[in-house]
C-alpha positions as CSV (number, residue, x, y, z in Angstrom):
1,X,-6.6,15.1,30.8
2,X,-8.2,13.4,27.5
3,X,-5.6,12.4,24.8
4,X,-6.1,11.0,21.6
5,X,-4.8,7.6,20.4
6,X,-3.0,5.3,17.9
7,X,-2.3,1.9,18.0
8,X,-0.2,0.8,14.7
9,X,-0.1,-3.2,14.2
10,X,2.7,-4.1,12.3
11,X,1.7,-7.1,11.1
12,X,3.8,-10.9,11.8
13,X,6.4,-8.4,14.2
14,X,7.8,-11.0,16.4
15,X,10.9,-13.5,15.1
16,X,13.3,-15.6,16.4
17,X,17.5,-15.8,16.2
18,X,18.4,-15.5,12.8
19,X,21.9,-16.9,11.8
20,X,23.1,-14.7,9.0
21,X,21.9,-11.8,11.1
22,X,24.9,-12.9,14.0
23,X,21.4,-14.2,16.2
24,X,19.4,-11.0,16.6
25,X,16.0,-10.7,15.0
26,X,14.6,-8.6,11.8
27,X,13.6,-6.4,14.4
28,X,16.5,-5.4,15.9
29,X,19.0,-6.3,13.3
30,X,16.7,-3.4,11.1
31,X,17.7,0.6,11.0
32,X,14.6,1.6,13.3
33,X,15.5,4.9,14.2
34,X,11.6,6.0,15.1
35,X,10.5,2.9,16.8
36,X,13.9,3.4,19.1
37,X,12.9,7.3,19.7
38,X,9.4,5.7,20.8
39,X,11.4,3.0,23.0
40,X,13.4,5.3,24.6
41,X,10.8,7.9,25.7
42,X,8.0,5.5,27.0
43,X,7.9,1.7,28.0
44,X,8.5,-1.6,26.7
45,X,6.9,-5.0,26.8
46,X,5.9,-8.2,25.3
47,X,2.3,-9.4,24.8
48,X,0.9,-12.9,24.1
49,X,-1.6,-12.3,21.3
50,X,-4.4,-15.0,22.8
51,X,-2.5,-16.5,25.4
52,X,1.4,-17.7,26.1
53,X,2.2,-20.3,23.2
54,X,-1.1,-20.0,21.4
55,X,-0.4,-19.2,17.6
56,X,-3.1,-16.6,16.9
57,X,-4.8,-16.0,13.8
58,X,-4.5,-12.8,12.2
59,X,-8.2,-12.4,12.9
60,X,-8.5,-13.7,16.5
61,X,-5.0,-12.2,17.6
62,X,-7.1,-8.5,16.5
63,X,-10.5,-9.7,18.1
64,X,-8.3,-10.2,21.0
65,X,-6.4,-6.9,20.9
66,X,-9.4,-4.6,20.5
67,X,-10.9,-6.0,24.0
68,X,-12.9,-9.1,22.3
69,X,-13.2,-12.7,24.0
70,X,-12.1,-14.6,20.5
71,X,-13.7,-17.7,22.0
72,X,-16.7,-16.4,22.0
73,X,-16.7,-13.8,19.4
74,X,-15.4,-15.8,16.4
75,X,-17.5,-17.4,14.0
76,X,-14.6,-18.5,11.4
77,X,-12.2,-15.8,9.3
78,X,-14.4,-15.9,5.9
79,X,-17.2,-13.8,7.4
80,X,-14.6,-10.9,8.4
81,X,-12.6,-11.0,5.0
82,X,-16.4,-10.4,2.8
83,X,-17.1,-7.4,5.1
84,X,-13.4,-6.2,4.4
85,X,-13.7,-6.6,0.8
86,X,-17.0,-4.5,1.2
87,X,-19.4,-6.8,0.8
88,X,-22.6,-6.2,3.0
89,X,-23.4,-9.6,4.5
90,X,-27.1,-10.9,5.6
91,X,-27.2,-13.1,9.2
92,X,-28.1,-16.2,7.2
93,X,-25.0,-16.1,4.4
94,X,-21.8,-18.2,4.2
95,X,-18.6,-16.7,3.4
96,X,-15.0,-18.1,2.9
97,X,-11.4,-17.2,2.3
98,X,-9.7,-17.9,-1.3
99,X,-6.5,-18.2,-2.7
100,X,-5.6,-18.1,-6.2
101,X,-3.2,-21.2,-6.6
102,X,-1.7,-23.3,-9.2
103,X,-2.3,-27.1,-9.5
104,X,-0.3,-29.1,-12.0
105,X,-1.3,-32.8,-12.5
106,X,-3.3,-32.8,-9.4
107,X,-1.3,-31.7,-7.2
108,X,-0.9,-28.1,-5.7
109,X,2.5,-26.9,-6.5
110,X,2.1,-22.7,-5.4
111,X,-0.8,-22.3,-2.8
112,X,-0.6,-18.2,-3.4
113,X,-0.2,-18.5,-7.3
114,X,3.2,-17.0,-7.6
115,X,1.7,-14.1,-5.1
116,X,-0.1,-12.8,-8.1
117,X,-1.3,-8.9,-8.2
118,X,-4.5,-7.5,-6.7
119,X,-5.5,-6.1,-10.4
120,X,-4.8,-9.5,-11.8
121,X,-6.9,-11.5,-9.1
122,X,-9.5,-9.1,-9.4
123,X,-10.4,-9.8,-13.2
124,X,-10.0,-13.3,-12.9
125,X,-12.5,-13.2,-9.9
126,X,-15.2,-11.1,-12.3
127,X,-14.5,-14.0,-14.5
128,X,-15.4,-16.6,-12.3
129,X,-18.6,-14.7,-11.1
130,X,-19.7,-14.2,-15.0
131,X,-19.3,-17.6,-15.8
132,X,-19.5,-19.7,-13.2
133,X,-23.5,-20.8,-12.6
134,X,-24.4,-22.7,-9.4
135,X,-28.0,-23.7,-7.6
136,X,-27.4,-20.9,-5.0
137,X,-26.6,-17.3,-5.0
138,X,-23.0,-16.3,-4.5
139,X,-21.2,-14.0,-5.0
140,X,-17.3,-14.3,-6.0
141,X,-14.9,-11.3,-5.4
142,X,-11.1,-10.4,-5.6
143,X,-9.2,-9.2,-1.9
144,X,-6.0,-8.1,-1.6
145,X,-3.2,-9.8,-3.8
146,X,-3.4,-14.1,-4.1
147,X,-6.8,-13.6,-2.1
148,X,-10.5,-13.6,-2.3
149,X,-13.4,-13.9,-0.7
150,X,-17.2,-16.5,-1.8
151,X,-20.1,-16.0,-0.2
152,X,-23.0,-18.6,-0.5
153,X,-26.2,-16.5,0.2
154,X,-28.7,-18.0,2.7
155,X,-26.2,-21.1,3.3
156,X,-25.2,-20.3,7.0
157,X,-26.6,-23.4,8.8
158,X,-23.9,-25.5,6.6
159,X,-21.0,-23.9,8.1
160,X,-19.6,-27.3,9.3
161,X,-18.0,-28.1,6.2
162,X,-14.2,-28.6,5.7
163,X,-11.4,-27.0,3.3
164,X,-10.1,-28.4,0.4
165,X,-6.3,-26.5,1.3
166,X,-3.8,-29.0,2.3
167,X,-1.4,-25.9,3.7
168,X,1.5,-27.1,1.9
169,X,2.5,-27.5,-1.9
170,X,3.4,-30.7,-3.5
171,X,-0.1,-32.5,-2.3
172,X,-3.4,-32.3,-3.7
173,X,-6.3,-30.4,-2.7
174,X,-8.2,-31.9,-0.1
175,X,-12.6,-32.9,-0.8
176,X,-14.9,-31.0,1.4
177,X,-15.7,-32.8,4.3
178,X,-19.0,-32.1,6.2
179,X,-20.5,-32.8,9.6
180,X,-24.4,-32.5,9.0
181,X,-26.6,-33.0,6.1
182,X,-27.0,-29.0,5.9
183,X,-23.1,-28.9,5.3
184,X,-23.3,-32.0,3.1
185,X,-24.9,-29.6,0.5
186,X,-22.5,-26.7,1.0
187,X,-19.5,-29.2,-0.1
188,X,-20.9,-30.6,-2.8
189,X,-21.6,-26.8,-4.0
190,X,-18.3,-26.0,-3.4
191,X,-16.5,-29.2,-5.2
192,X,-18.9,-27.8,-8.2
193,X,-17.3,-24.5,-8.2
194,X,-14.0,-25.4,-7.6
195,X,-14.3,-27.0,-10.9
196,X,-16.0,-24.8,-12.9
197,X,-13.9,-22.1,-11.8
198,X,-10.8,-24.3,-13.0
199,X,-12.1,-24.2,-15.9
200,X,-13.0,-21.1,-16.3
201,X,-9.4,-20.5,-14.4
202,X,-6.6,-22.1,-17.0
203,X,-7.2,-20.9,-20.4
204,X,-7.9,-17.1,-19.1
205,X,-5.9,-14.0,-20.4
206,X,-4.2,-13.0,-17.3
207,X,-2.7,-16.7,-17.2
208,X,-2.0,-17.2,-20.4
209,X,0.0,-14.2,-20.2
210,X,1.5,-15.5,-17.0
211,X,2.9,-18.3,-18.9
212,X,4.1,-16.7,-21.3
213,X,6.2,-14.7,-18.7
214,X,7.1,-17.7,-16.7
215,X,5.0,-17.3,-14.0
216,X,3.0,-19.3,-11.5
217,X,-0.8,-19.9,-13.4
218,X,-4.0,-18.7,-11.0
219,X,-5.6,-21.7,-12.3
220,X,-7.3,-23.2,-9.1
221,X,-9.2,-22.3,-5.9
222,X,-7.9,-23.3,-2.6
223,X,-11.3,-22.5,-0.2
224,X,-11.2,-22.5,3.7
225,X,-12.2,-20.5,6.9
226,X,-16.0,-20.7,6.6
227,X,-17.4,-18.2,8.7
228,X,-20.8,-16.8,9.7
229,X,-22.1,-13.8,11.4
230,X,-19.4,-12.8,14.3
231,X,-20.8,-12.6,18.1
232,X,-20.3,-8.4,18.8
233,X,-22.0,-7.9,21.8
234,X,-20.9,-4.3,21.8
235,X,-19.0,-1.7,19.3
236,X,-15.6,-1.0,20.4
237,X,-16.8,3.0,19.8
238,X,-19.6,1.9,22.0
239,X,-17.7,0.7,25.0
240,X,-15.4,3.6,25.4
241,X,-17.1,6.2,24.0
242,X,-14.7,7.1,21.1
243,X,-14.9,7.8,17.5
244,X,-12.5,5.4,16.0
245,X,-11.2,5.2,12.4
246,X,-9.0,2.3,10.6
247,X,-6.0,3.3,7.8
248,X,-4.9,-0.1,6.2
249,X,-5.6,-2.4,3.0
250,X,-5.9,-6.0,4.0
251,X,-9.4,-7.2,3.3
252,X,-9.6,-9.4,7.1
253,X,-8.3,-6.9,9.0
254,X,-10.8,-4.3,7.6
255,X,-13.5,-6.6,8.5
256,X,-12.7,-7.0,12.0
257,X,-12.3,-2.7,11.5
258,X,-15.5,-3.0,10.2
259,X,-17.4,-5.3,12.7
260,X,-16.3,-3.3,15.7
261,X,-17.5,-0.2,14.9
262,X,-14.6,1.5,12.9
263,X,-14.9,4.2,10.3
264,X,-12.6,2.3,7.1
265,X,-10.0,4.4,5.4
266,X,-7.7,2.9,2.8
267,X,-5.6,5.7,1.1
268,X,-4.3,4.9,-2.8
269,X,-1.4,3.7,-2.7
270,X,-2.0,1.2,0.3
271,X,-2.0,-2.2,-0.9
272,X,-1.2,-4.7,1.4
273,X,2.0,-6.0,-0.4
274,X,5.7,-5.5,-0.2
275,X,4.9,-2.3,-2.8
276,X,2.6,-0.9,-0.3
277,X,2.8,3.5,0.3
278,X,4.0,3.5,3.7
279,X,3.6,7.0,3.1
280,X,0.2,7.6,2.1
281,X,-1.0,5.5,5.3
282,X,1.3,7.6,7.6
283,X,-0.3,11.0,5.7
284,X,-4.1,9.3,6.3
285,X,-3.4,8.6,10.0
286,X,-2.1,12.4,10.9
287,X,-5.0,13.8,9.1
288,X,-7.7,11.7,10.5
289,X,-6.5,12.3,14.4
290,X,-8.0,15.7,13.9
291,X,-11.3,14.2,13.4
292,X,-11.0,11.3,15.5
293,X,-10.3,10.2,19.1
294,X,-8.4,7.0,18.1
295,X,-6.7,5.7,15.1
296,X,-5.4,2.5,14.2
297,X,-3.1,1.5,11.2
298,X,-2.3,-1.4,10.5
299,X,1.0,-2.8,8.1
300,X,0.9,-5.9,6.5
301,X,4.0,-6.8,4.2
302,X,6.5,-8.0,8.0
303,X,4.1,-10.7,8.1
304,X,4.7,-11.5,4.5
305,X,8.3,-11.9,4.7
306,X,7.9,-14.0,7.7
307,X,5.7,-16.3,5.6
308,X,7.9,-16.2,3.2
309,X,11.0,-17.5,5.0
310,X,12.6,-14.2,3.6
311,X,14.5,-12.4,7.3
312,X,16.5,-9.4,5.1
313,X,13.4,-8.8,3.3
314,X,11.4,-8.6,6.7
315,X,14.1,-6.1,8.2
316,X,13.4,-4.0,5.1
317,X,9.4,-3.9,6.2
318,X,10.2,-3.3,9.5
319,X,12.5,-0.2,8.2
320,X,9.4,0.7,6.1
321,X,7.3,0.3,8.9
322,X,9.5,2.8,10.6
323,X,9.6,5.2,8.2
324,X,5.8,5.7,8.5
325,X,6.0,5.7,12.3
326,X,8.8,8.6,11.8
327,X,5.9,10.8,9.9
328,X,3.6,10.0,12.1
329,X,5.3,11.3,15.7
330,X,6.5,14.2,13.4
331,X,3.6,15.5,13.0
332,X,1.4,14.7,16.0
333,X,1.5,16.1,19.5
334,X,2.9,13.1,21.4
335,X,2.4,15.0,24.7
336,X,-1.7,14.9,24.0
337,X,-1.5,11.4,22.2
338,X,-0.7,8.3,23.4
339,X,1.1,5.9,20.7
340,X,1.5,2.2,20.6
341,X,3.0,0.0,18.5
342,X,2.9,-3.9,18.6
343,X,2.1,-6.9,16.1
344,X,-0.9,-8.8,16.1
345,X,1.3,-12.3,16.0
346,X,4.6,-13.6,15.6
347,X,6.0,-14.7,12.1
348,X,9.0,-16.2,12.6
349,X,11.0,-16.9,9.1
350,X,12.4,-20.5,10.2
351,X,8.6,-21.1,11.1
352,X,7.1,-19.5,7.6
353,X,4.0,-19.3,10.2
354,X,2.3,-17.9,13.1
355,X,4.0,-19.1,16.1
356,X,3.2,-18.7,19.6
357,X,6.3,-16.0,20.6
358,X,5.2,-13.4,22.4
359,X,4.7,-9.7,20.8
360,X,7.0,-6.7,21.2
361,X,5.4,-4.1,22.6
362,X,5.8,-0.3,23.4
363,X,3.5,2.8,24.8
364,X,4.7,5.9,24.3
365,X,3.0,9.8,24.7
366,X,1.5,11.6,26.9
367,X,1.0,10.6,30.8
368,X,3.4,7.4,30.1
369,X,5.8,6.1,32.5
370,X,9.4,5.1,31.0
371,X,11.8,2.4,31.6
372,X,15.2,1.9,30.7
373,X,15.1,1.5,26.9
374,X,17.1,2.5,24.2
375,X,15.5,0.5,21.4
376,X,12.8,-1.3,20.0
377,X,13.3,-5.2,19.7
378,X,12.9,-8.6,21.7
379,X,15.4,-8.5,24.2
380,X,15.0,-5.0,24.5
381,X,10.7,-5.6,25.5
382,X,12.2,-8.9,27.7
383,X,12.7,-6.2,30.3
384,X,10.7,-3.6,29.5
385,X,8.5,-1.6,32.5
386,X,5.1,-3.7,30.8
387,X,6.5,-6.7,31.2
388,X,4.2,-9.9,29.7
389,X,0.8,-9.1,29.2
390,X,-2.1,-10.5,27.2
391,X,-3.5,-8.9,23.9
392,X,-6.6,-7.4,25.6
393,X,-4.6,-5.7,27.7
394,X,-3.3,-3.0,25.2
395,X,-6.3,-1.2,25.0
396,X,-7.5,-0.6,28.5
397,X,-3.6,0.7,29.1
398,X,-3.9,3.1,26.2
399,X,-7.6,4.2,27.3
400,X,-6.2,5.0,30.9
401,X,-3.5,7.0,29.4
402,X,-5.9,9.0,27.2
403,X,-8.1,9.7,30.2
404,X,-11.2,7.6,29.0
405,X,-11.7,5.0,32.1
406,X,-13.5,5.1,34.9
407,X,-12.6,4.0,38.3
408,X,-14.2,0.5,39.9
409,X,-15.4,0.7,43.6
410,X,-15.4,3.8,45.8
């Protein structure tokens, strides 16, 4: 029997002990009254991202998920943020991750700028892009909140160049550092622009209203995560022979959508941040399983809180989180779709990072065996029917359940 599929990321899931919450997790100290539905009609599990005690990026944790060798397939994050953002990149082109920030006397004092808005990163990235002239072709656009993305056009053999993020307020931004003469020129265009776009940066509207307000100033550029052309050797539509479409709003995770094959849906409303429509997602995901044979969504704002060192404020994305997965299963037919629901890395608060905990996991729908559990957290997947498995493992399970393998040998 052929089923249909979703696989919902919720971004940064996995935690650790949290004091005030008497030692359980966001995850289970949250109201998840869907994801426990799903837990207790199919089967539970944890799954190492990469590989046991490996932090994954956000980008080689999804690689990883959607069937991809990320040693071999990555080519740095920058490349998969400018396709997310939209941009259509040439074989030959350079692109990097950006973060608004805000320097003060030298030294970097908010790395995210006060988390400022998509709508106001946006118009100070057309800013920097009007004003900013260089010897090369770039091209300068906003993401999704503090983030952007810089392309260098035709500047791909110079992809051995540094960052000038030191990771960490209260030091200064780092020089470019290089390891050939082609990536000698690609820093010494990038210390240019970080300074012109300073100073195109400080005096703007958008900060001097931010000020004003007593807000965190956008005033500097904190560039990393040079990338080139990814290694694909095949679509993931390709290799099993599915039409797939993507429902989220972070501009990397698109671009890994993007890179694979996926068919890129972000419904208004869906932005990425804590204020993100939950809603509108869950609405876009129903509506395109008619069309298609396998959707994922993916939520962002967990791994936010995690970051952020902010646990109560992660329980309440989780219960957001759930809330979507509650439309979602209302509205489906879980007995010809097969559901699962996991997070691309763990983002423990005490850690304000990735870590390397393994990833709760659960399968539920159609054709699934079930274990013993009645919710959805840690302990719970600990001894879960799945038991540990790696990140590329997810897919192939799902695909067996939907009916969409084929068996090896006689």
């Amino acid at each position: 029997m052929k089923r249909k599929g979703i696989l919902i990321i919720i971004d940064g899931l996995g935690d650790r002990p949290i004091k005030e919450f008497g030692g359980k997790t966001p995850l289970e100290y949250a109201n998840t009254p869907n994801l426990d539905k799903l837990a207790k009609i199919g089967i539970l599990g944890l799954q190492d991202p990469i590989k046991p005690g490996q932090p994954a990026g956000s980008d080689t944790a999804h690689l990883s998920i959607f069937g991809y060798n990320p040693y071999k397939t990555y080519r740095g994050r920058g490349f998969f943020e400018a396709l997310g953002v939209g941009l259509d990149l040439d074989k030959d082109d350079l692109a990097f991750r950006v973060n608004f920030a805000t320097i003060k006397n030298g030294i970097i004092v908010d790395r995210r700028a006060g988390r400022i808005s998509t709508e106001e990163a946006h118009e100070l990235a057309k800013a920097i892009q009007e004003n900013v002239k260089l010897p090369v072709e770039f091209i300068f656009k906003g993401a999704t909140g503090h983030r952007a993305v810089l392309v260098l056009k035709g500047m791909a053999k110079g992809y051995k160049v540094g960052e000038n993020d030191p990771h960490e307020a209260g030091k200064p931004p780092h020089k470019f550092t290089y390891g050939d003469e082609e990536s000698r020129k690609v820093a010494e265009i990038l210390e240019e622009f970080v300074q012109k776009a300073h100073e195109v940066l400080e005096n703007h509207p958008v900060n001097e209203k931010r000020r004003k307000e007593g807000k965190p100033v956008a005033n500097y550029l904190l560039i990393r995560g040079a990338g080139t052309y990814p290694d694909i050797p095949m679509k993931f539509t390709e290799q099993w022979g599915v039409k797939a479409a993507a429902v989220l709003a972070t501009a990397l995770v698109k671009g890994v959508a993007r890179a694979i094959g996926f068919d890129v849906f972000t419904p208004e409303g869906a932005t990425g941040e804590y204020n993100t429509d939950e809603m509108a997602k869950a609405k876009a995901a129903v509506e395109l399983l008619k069309d298609y044979d396998f959707v994922f969504v993916h939520f962002k704002p967990t791994d936010a809180a995690g970051h952020d060192n902010k646990p109560k404020l992660k329980a309440e994305m989780v219960e957001k989180a759930d809330r979507m997965i509650g439309y979602i299963i209302e509205n489906i037919d879980l007995e010809k779709t097969v559901i699962a629901v996991t997070g691309d890395h763990s983002t423990p608060c005490e850690v304000m990072n990735h870590s390397g905990d393994p990833v709760p996991l659960l399968i539920a729908g159609g054709g699934v065996r079930t274990d013993y559990a009645e919710s959805f957290g840690e302990r719970e997947c600990m001894r879960g029917g799945i038991g540990r498995v790696k990140g590329h493992d997810i897919v192939p399970m799902m695909m067996d359940l939907m009916g969409r393998t084929e068996k090896f040998g006689a």
